[in-house]
VOVEXTOR-480482 format. One record per residue (C-alpha): residue number from 1; residue in one letter; x, y, z. Coordinates in steps of 0.2 Angstrom, whole numbers, plus 2048, in hexadecimal, padded with zeros to 3 digits. Layout:
BEGIN
<NUM, 'A', <X, Y, Z>>
...
! end
This chain:
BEGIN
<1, 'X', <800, 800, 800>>
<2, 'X', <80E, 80E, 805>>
<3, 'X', <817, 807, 7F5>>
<4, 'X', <805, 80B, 7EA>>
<5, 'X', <806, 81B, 7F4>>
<6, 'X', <817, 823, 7EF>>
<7, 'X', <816, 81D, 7DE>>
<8, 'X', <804, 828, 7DD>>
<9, 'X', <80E, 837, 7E4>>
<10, 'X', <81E, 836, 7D9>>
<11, 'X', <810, 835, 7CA>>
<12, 'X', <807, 844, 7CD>>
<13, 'X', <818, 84E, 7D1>>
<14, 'X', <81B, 84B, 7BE>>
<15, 'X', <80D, 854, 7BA>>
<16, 'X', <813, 863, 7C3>>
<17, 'X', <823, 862, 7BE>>
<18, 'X', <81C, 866, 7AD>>
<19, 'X', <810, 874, 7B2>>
<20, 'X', <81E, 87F, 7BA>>
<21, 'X', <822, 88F, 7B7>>
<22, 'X', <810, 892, 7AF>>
<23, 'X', <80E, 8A1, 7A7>>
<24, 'X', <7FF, 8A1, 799>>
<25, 'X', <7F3, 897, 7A5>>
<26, 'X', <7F8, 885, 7A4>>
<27, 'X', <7F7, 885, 7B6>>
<28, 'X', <7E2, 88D, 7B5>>
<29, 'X', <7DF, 87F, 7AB>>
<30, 'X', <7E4, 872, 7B7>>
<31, 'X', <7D7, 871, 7C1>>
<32, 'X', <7CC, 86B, 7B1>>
<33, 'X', <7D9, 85B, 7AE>>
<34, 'X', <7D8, 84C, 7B8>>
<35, 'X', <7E6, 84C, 7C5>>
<36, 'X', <7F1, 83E, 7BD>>
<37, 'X', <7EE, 846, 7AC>>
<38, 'X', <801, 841, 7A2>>
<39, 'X', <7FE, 830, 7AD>>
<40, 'X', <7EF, 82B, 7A6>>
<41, 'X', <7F4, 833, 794>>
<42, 'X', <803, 825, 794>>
<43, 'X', <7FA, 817, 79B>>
<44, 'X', <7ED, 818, 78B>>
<45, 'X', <7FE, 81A, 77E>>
<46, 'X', <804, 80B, 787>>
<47, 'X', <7F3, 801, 783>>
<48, 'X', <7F6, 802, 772>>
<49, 'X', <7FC, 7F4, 766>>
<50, 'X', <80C, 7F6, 75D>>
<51, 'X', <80C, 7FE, 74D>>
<52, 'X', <80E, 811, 746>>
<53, 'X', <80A, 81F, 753>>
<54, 'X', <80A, 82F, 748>>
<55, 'X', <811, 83E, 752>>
<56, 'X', <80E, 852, 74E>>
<57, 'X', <816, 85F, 74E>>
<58, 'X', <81E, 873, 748>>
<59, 'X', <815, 881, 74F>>
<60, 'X', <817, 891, 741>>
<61, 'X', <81E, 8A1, 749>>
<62, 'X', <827, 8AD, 73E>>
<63, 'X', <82B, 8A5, 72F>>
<64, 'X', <831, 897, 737>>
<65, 'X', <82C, 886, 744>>
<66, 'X', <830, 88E, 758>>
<67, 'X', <839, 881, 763>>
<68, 'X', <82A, 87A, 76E>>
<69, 'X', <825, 86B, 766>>
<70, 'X', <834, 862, 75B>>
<71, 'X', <83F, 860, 769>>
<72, 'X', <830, 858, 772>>
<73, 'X', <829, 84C, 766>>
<74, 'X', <83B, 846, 761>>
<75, 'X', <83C, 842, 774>>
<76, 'X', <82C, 838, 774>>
<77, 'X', <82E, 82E, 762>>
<78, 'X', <83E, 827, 769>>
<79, 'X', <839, 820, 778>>
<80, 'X', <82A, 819, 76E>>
<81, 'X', <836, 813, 762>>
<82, 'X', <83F, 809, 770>>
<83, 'X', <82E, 804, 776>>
<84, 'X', <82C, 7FC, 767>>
<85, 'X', <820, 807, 75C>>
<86, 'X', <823, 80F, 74C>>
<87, 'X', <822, 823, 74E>>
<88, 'X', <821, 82C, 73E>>
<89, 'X', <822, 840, 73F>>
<90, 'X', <813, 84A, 736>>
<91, 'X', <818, 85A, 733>>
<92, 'X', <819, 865, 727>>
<93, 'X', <829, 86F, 71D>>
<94, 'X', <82A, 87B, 72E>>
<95, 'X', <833, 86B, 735>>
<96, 'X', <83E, 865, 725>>
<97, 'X', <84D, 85B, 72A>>
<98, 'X', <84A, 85B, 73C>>
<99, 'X', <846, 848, 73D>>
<100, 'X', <84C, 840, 732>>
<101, 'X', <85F, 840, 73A>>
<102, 'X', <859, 83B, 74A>>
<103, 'X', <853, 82A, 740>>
<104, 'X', <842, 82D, 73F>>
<105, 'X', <835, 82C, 733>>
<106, 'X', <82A, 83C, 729>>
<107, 'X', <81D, 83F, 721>>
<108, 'X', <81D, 84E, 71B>>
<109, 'X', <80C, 859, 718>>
<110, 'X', <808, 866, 70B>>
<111, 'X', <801, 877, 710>>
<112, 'X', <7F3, 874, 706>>
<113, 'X', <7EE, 863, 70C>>
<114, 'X', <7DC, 85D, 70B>>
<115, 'X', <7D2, 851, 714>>
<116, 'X', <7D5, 844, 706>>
<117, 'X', <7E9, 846, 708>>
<118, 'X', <7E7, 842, 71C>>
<119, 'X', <7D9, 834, 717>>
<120, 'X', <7E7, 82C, 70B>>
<121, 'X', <7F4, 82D, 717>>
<122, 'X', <7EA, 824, 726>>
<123, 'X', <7E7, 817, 71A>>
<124, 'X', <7FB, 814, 713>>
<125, 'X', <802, 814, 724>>
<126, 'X', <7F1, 80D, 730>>
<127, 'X', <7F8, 815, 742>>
<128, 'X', <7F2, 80F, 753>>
<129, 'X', <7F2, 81F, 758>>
<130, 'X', <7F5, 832, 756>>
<131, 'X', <800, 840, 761>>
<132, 'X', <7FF, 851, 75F>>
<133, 'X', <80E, 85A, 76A>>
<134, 'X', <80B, 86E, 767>>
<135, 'X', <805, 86F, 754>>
<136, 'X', <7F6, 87D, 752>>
<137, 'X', <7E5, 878, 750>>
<138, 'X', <7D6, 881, 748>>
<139, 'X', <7CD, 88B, 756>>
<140, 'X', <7BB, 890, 757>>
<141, 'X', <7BE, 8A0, 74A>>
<142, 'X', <7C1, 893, 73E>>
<143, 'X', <7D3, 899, 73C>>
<144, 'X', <7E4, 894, 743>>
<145, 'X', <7EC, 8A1, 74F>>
<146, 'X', <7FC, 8A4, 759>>
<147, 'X', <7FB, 8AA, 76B>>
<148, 'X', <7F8, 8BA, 766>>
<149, 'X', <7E9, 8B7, 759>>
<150, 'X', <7F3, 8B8, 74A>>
<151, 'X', <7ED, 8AE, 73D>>
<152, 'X', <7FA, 8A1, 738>>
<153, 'X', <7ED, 898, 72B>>
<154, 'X', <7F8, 89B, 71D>>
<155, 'X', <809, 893, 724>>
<156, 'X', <7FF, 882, 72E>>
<157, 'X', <7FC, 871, 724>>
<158, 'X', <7EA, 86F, 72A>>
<159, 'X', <7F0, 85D, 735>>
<160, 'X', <7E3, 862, 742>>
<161, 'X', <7D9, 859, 732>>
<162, 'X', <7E1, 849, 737>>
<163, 'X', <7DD, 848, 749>>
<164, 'X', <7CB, 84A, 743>>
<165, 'X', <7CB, 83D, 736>>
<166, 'X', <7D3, 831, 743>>
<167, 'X', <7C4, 835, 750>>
<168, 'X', <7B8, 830, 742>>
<169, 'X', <7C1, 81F, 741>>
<170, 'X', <7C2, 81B, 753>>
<171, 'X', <7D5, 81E, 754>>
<172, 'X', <7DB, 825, 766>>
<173, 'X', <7E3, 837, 765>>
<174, 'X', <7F0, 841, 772>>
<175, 'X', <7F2, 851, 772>>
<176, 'X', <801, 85D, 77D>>
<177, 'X', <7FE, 86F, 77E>>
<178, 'X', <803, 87D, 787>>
<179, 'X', <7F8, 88D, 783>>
<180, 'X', <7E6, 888, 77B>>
<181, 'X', <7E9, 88A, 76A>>
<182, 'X', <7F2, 879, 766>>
<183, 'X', <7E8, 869, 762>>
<184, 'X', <7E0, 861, 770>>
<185, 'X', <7DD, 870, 779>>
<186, 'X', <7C9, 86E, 773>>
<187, 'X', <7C8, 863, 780>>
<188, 'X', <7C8, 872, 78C>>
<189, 'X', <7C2, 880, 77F>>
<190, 'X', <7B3, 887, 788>>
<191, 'X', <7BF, 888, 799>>
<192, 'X', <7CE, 892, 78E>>
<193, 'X', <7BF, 89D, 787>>
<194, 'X', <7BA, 8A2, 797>>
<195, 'X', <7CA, 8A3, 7A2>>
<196, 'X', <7D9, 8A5, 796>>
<197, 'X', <7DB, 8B5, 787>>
<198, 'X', <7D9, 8A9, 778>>
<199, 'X', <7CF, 8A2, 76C>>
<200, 'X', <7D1, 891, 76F>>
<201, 'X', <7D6, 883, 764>>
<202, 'X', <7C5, 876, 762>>
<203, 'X', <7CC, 866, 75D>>
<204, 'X', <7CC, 859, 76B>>
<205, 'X', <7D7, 84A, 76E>>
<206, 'X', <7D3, 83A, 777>>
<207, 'X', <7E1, 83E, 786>>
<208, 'X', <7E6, 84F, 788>>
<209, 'X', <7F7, 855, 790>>
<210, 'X', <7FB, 869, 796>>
<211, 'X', <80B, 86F, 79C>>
<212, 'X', <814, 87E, 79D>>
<213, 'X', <81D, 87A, 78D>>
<214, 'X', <817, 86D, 782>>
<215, 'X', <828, 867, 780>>
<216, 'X', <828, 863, 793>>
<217, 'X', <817, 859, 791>>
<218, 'X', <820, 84F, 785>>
<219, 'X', <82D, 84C, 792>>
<220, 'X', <821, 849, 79F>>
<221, 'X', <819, 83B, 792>>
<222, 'X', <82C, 833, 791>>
<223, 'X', <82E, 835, 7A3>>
<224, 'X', <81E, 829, 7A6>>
<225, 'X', <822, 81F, 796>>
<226, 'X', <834, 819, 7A0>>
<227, 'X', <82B, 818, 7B2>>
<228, 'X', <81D, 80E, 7AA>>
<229, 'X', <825, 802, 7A1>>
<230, 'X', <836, 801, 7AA>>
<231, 'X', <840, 802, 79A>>
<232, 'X', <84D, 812, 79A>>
<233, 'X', <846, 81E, 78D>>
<234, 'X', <849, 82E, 795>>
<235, 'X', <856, 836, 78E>>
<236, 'X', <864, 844, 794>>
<237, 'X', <861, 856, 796>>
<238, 'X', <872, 856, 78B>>
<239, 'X', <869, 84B, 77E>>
<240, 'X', <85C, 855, 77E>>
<241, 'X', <865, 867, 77D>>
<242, 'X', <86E, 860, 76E>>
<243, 'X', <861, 85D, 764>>
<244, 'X', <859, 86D, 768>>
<245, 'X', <869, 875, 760>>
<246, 'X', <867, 86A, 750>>
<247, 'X', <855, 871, 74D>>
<248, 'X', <85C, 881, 752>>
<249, 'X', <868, 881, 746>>
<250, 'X', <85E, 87B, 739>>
<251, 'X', <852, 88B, 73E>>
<252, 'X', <846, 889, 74B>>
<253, 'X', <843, 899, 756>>
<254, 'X', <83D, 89B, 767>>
<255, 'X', <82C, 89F, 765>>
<256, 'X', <82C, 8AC, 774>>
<257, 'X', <83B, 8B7, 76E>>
<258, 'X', <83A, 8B0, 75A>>
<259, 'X', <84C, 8AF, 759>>
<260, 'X', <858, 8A2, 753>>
<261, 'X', <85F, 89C, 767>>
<262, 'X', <85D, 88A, 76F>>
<263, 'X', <84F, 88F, 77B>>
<264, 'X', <83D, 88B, 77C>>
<265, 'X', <830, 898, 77E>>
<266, 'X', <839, 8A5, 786>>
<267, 'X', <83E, 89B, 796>>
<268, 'X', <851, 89A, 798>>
<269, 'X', <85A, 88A, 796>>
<270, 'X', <85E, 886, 7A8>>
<271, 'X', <84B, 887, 7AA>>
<272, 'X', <84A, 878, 79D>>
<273, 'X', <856, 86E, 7A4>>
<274, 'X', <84E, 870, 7B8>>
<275, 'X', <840, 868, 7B0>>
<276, 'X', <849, 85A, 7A8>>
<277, 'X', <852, 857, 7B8>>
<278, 'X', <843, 859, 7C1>>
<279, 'X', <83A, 84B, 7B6>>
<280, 'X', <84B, 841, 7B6>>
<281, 'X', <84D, 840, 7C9>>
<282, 'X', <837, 83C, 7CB>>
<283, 'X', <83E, 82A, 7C1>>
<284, 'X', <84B, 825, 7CF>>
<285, 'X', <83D, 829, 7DC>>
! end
């Protein structure tokens, strides 16, 4: 029983590792998740049968894709890869190259895509299931915004369409965001219209993930992938910083400051690497 106990309390510190240092109301939302939130996310991914897990992401600011969201998903299709599954990247041009060296597989989306391109690519490659880690969603104006409500229609392959299509065919869905605007924040739309400065995003997942940054819900996700499953799949703050640099130098921006630096939305890196310590020391409890 005390054993059950302490494994409950090391579970729900996870989820507020990646909810600190709120500052765009992650933190108001909370109350309208269940408490073991990332948990319970995980324990369905882990219920699925082997096969293709598709995982999105590239978020437009600026002309090019910001830092929150590759780093992220990169972190979680290789521990599903060591799991077992077969990730393969959706994304569009915002993201070439940032993959594909990391060993993964892409599928690459146009700008222009329509429902009968996503239809044709849920057939060719059948997934288990989908992941969306920080990729916009269209909101209830029917348009696809930024923090500030700047339409960014014209730079987003429409991959929200996906997540739909796969609801209609019974796949399960994830979704990590950080703001309201990203998909899977549907899930909570009325409560972002009514407690946080945003249109909200409408699309909804099966299991939903908020954190501070999206890129530490992805952590957090890894973090209860390795403690769930007893296989090593967390991977080094150092591992982690250097592939930041790579997308960096390919040209990702911080989406905060929209300048070329190996940061993520404005919070310094030792900020980053206190939660990635943070996550690493909640394994060894």
């Amino acid at each position: 029983m005390c054993a059950k106990r302490q494994r409950k309390e090391v579970i729900h510190m996870i989820e507020d590792i990646i909810l600190r240092h709120s500052q765009r109301g992650m933190d108001v939302l909370r109350p309208y998740m269940p408490k073991a939130f990332c948990e319970e996310a995980v324990e369905a991914l882990l219920n699925l049968p082997h096969g293709v897990i598709f995982l999105t992401t590239g978020f437009y600011v600026a002309g090019y894709a910001e830092t929150d969201g590759p780093l992220g998903t990169e972190v979680l299709a290789q521990a599903l890869k060591k799991l077992g599954y077969q990730p393969v990247i959706v994304t569009d041009a915002l993201c070439k190259d940032y993959f594909e060296p990391m060993g993964l597989e892409v599928e690459y989306v146009p700008f222009d895509a329509d429902a009968s391109f996503y239809q044709d690519l849920l057939l060719k490659r059948d997934p288990v299931g989908l992941i969306s880690i920080e990729r916009c969603g269209i909101n209830s104006k029917n348009d696809y915004a930024n923090m500030r409500g700047v339409s960014i229609r014209e730079n987003t392959a429409t991959i929200d369409q996906l997540f739909s299509l796969a609801h209609k065919k019974g796949l399960p869905t994830w979704g990590v965001g950080d703001g309201g605007n990203e998909i899977g924040m549907g899930n909570l739309k009325d409560v972002i219209s009514k407690k946080l400065s945003l249109v909200p995003c409408v699309n909804k997942v099966d299991h939903l993930v908020i954190a501070t940054v999206s890129n530490w819900g992805a952590f957090g996700m890894t973090a209860y992938l390795e403690k769930l499953t007893g296989v090593h799949v967390f991977p080094s703050y150092e591992n982690m910083h250097k592939y930041l640099e790579q997308t960096v130098a390919i040209g990702s921006i911080d989406g905060v400051n929209k300048v070329h630096v190996c940061t993520v939305d404005g919070y310094p890196a030792e900020v980053e690497e206190e939660i990635v310590n943070a996550l690493q020391d909640s394994l060894s409890n």
